[in-house]
Backbone as a chain_set.jsonl record, in Angstrom:
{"seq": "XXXXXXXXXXXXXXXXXXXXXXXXXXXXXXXXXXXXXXXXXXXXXXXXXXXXXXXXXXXXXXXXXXXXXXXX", "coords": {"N": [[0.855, -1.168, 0.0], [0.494, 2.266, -0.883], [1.833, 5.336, 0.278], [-0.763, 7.313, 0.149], [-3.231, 6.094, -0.807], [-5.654, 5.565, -3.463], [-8.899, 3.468, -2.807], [-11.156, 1.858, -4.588], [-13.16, -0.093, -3.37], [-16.123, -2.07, -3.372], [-17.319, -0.234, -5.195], [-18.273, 3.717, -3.669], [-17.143, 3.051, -0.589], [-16.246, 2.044, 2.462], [-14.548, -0.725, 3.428], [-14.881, -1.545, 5.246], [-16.462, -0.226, 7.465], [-18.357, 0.544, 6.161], [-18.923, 2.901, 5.14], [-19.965, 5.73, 3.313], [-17.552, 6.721, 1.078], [-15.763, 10.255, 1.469], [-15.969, 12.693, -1.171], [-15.641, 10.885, -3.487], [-13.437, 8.867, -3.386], [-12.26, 6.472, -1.303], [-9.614, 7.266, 0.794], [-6.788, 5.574, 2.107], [-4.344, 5.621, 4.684], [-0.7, 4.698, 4.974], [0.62, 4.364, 7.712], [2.203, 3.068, 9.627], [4.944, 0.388, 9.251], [6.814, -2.548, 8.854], [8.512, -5.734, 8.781], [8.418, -8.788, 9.308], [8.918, -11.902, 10.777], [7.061, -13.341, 9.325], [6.261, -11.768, 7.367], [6.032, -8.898, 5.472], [4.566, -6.067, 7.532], [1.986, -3.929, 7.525], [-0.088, -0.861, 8.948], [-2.614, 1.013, 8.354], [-4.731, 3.862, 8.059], [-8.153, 4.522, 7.308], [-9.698, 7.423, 5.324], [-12.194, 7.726, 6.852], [-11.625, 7.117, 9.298], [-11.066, 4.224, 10.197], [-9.302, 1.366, 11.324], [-6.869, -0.917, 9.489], [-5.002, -3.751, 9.351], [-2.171, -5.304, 7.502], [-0.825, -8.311, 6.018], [1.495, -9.177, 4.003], [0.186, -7.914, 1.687], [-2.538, -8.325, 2.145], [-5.812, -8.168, 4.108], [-5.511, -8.592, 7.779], [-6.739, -7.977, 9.449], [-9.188, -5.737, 10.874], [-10.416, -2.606, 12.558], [-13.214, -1.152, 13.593], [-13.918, 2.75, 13.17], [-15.489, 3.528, 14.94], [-14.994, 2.048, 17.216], [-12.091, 2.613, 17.546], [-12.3, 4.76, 19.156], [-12.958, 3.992, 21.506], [-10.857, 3.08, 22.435], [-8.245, 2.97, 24.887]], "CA": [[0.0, 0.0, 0.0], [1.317, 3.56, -0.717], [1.231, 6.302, 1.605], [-2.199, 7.316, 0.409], [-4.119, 5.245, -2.326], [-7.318, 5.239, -3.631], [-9.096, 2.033, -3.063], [-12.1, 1.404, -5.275], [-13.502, -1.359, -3.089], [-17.238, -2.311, -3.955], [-18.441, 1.184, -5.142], [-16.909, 4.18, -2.923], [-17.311, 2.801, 0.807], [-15.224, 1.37, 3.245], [-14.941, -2.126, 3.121], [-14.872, -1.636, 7.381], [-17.378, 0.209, 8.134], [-19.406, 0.479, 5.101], [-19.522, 4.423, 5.42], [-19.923, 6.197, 1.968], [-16.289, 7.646, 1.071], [-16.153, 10.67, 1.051], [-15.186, 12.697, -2.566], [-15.65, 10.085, -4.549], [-12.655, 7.761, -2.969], [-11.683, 6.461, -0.218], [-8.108, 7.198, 0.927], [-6.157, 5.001, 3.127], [-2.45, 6.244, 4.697], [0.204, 4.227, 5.84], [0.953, 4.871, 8.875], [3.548, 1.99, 9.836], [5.274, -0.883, 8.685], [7.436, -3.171, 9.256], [9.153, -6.623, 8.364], [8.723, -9.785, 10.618], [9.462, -13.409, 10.021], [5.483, -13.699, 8.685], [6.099, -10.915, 6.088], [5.669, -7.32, 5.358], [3.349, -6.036, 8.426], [1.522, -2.688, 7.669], [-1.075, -0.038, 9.519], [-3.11, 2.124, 7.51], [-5.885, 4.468, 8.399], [-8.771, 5.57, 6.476], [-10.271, 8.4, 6.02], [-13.18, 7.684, 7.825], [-10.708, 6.209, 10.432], [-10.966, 2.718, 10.46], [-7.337, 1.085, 11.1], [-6.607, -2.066, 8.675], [-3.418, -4.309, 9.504], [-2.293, -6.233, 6.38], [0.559, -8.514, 5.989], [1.832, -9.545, 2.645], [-0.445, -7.446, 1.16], [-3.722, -8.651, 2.671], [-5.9, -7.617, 5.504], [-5.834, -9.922, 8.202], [-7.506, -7.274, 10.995], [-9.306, -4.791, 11.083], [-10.976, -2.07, 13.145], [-13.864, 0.612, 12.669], [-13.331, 3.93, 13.777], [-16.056, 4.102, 16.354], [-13.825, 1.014, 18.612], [-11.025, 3.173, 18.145], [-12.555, 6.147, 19.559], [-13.079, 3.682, 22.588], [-9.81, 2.744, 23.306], [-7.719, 4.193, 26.283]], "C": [[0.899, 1.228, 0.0], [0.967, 4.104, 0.362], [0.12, 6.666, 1.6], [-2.634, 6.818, -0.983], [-5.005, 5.426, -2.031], [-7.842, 3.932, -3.757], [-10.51, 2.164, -3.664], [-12.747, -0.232, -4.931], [-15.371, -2.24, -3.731], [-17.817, -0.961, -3.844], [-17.48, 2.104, -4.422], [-17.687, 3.876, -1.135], [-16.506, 2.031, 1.346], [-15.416, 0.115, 3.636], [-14.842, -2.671, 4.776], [-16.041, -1.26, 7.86], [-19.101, 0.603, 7.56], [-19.729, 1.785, 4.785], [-19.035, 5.306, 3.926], [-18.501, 6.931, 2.227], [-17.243, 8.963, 0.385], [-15.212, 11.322, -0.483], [-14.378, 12.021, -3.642], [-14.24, 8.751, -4.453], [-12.519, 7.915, -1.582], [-10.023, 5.805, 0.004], [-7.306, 6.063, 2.153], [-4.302, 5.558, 3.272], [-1.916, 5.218, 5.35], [0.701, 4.687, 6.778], [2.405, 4.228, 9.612], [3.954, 0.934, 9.007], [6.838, -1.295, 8.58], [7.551, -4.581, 8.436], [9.232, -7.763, 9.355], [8.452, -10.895, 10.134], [7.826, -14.139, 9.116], [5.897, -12.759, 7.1], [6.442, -9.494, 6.225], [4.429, -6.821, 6.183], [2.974, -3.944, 8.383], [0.056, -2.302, 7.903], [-1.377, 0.602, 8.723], [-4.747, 2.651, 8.297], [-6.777, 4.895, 7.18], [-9.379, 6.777, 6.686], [-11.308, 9.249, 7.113], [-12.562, 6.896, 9.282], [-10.434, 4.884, 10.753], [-9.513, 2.473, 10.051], [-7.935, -0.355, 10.144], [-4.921, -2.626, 9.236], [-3.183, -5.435, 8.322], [-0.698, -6.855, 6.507], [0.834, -9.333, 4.535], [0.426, -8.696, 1.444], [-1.811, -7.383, 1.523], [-3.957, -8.479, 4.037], [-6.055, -8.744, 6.077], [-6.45, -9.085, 9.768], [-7.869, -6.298, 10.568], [-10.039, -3.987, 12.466], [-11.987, -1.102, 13.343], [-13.303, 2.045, 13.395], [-14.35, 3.994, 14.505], [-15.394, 3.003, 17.758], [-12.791, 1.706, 18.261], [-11.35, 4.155, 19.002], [-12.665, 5.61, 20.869], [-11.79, 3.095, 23.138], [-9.051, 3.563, 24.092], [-6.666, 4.479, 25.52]], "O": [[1.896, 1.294, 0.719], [0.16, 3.728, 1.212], [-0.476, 6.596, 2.675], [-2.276, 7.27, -2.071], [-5.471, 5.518, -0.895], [-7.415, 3.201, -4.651], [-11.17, 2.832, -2.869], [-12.842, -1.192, -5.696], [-15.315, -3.031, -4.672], [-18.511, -0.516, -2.929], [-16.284, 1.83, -4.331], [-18.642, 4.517, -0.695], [-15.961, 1.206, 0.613], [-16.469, -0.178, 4.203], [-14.761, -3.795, 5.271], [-16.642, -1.963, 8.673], [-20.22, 0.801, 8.034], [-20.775, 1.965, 4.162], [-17.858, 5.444, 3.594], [-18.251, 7.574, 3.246], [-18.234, 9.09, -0.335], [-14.182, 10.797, -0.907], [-13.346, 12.207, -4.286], [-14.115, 7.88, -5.315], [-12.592, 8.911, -0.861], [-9.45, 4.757, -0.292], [-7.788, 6.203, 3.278], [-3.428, 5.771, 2.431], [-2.537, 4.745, 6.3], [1.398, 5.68, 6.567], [3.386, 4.855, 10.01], [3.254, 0.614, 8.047], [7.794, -0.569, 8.303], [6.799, -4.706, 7.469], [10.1, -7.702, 10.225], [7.779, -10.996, 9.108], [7.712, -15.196, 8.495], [5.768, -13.213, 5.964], [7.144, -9.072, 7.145], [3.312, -7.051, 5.717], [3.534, -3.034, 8.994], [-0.889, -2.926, 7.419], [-0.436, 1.019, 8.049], [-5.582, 1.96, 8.881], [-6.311, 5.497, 6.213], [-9.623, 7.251, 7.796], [-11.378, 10.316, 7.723], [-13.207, 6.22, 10.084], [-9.576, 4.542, 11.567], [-8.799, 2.914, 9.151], [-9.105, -0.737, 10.11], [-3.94, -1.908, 9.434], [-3.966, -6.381, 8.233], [0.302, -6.256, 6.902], [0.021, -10.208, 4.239], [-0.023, -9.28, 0.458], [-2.375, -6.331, 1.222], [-3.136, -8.525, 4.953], [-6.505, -9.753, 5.534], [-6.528, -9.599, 10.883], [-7.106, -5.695, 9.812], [-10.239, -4.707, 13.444], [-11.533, 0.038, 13.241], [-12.287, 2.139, 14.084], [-14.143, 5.047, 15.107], [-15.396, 3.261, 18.962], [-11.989, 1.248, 19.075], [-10.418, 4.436, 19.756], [-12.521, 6.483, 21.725], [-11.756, 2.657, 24.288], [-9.154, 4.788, 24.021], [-5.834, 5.303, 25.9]]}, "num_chains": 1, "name": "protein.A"}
């Protein structure tokens, strides 16, 4: 993932939270990433906040952005 791509997942909405992107994409940023004996391990946020953790390219977690807003 680049630092910010456009993902064109089904339509423009977040394939997390389901929440219409807005202006016509939805952006995701890298935020981290890293290298560990599994693969290539990277964080990205979208714009609507939901985190994603993907490793070799694929998500294998995610989160929406209203459970982040609840963490300490």
């Amino acid at each position: 993932m680049t630092p910010a791509s456009a993902v064109p997942p089904s339509g423009d909405r977040c394939p997390v939270c389901d929440k219409p992107a807005p202006a016509e994409a939805l952006l995701w940023t890298l935020r981290s990433h890293h290298r560990t004996s599994e693969g290539e391990v990277e964080y990205c946020v979208g714009n609507c906040g939901c985190l994603v953790i993907l490793v070799n390219g694929e998500m294998v977690k995610n989160l929406p952005a209203g459970r982040r807003d609840e963490c300490p």
